[in-house]
C-alpha positions as CSV (number, residue, x, y, z in Angstrom):
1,X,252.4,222.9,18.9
2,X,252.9,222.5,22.6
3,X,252.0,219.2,24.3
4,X,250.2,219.3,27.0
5,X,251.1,217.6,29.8
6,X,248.9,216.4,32.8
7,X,250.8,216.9,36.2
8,X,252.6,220.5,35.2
9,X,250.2,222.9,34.4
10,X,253.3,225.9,33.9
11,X,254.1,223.5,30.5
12,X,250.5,223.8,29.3
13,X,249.3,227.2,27.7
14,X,245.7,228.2,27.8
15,X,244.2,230.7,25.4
16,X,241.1,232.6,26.9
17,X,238.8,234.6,24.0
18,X,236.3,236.6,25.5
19,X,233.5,237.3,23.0
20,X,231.6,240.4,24.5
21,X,234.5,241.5,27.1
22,X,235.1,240.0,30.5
23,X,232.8,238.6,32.7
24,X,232.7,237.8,36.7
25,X,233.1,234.5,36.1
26,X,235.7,234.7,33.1
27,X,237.5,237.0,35.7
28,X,237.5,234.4,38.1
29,X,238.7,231.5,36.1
30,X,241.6,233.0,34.5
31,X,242.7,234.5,37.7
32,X,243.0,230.8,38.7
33,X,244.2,229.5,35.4
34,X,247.5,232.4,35.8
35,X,248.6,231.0,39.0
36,X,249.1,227.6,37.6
37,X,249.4,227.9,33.5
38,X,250.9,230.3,31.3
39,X,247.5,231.9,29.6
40,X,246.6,234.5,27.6
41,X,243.4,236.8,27.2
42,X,242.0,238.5,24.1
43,X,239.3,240.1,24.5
44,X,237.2,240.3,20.4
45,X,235.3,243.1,21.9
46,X,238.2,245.6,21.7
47,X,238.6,244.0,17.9
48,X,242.9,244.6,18.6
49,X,243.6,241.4,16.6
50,X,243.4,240.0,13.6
51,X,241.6,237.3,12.1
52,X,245.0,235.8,11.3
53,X,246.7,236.5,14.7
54,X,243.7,234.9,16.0
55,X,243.8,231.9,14.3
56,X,247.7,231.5,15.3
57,X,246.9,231.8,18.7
58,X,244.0,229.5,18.7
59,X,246.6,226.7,17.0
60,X,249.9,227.1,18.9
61,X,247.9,227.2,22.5
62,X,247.0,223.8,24.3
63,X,244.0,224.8,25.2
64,X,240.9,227.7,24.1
65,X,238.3,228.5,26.4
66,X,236.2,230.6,24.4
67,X,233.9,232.7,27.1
């Protein structure tokens, strides 16, 4: 697992799940989070993962915003 550390935000990586697709606001925020983090977006609504992938992701990301 990555550690997250406070004054470099490239280090830290941020996992965004959007429950029912993207939103404004979930646009916004992750346009802000990718200029200063590494992130990544899945989106359930498009159901192209797995539970299992999921779950991976969720534990080997510093942080889960879950929209």
């Amino acid at each position: 697992m990555r550690a997250a550390t406070g004054g470099n935000c490239m280090t830290t990586h941020i996992l965004h799940i959007l429950n029912d697709g993207p939103t404004d606001l979930s646009d916004q925020i992750i346009d802000v989070h990718s200029r200063e983090c590494s992130i990544e977006v899945v989106d359930l609504k498009k159901m192209e993962i797995t539970y299992e992938d999921l779950v991976e992701k969720i534990f080997s990301s510093d942080r889960v915003i879950s929209w």
